[in-house]
C-alpha positions as CSV (number, residue, x, y, z in Angstrom):
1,X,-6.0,-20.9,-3.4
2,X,-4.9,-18.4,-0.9
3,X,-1.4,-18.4,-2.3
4,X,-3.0,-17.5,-6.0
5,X,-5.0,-14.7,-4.3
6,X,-2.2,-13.5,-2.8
7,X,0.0,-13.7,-6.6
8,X,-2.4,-12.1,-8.3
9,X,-2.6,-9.2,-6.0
10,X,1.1,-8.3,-6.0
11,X,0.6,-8.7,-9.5
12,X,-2.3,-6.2,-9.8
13,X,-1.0,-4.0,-7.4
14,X,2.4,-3.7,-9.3
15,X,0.6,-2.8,-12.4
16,X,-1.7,-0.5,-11.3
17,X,1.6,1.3,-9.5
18,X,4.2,0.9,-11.7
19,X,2.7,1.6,-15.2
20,X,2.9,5.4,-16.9
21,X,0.4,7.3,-15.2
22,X,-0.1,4.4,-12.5
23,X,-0.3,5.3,-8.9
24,X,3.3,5.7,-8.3
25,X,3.5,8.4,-10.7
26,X,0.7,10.5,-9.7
27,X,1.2,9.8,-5.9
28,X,4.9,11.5,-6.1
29,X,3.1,14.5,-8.1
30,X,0.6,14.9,-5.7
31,X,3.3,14.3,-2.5
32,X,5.6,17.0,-4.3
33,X,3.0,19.5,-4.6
34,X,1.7,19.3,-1.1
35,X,5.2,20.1,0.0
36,X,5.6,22.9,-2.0
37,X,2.1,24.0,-1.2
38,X,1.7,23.0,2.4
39,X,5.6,23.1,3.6
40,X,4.6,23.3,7.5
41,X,1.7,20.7,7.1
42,X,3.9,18.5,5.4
43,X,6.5,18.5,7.8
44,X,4.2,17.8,10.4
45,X,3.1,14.6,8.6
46,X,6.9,14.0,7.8
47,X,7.4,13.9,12.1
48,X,4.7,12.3,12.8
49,X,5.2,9.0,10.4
50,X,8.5,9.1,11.8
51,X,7.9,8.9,15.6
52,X,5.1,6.4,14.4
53,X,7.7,4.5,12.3
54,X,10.1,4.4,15.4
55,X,7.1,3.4,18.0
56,X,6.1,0.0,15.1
57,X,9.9,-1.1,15.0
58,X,10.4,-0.9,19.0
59,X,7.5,-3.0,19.4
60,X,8.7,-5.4,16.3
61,X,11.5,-5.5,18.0
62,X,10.3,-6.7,21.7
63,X,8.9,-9.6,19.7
64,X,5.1,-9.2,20.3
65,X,3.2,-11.3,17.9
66,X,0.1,-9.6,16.6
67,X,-2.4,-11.0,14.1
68,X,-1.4,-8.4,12.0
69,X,0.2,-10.3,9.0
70,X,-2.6,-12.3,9.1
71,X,-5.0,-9.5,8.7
72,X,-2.7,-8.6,5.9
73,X,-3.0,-11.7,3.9
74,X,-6.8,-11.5,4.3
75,X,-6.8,-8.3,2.4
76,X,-4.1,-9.7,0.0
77,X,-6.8,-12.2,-0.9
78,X,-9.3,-9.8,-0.5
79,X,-7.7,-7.3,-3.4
80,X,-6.9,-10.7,-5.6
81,X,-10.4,-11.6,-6.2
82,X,-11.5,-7.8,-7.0
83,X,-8.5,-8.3,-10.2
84,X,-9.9,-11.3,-10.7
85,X,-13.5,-9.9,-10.7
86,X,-12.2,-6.6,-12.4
87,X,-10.7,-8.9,-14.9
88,X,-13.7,-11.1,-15.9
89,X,-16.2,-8.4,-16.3
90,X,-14.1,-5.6,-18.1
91,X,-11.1,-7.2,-19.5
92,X,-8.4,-5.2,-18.1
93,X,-5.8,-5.7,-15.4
């Protein structure tokens, strides 16, 4: 069951991302135009996902287990039965 959860979400996330107009599409629009907009806020964010980026991999890197993947199949599942459920009651992915 948990492994179906998980499939349909990667499959219901891909759609919803990857299709015209999909999240993708209008996430790189709205990205773009906060950097032309916002250049010195944006670059802020730009550094700081960076250093954050940099602190996550040294600590990946020391081997510390978290629970974190676990938390992140929870979701997974989480997201696949709210396809499933979108699914059944309107009849779109």
């Amino acid at each position: 069951m948990t492994v179906v959860l998980v499939l349909v979400a990667i499959a219901g996330i891909s759609y919803r991302a990857f299709r015209e107009g999909g999240w993708l599409s209008q996430g790189f629009g709205k990205l773009s135009d906060a950097y032309m907009n916002y250049p010195l806020i944006a670059l802020a964010v730009t550094v700081a996902a960076y250093f954050a980026f940099r602190a996550w991999h040294a600590r990946k890197m020391r081997g510390a287990r978290h629970r974190y993947f676990d938390y992140l199949i929870y979701v997974m599942m989480a997201v696949g039965i709210y396809f499933i459920g979108h699914y059944a009651a309107t009849g779109e992915y």
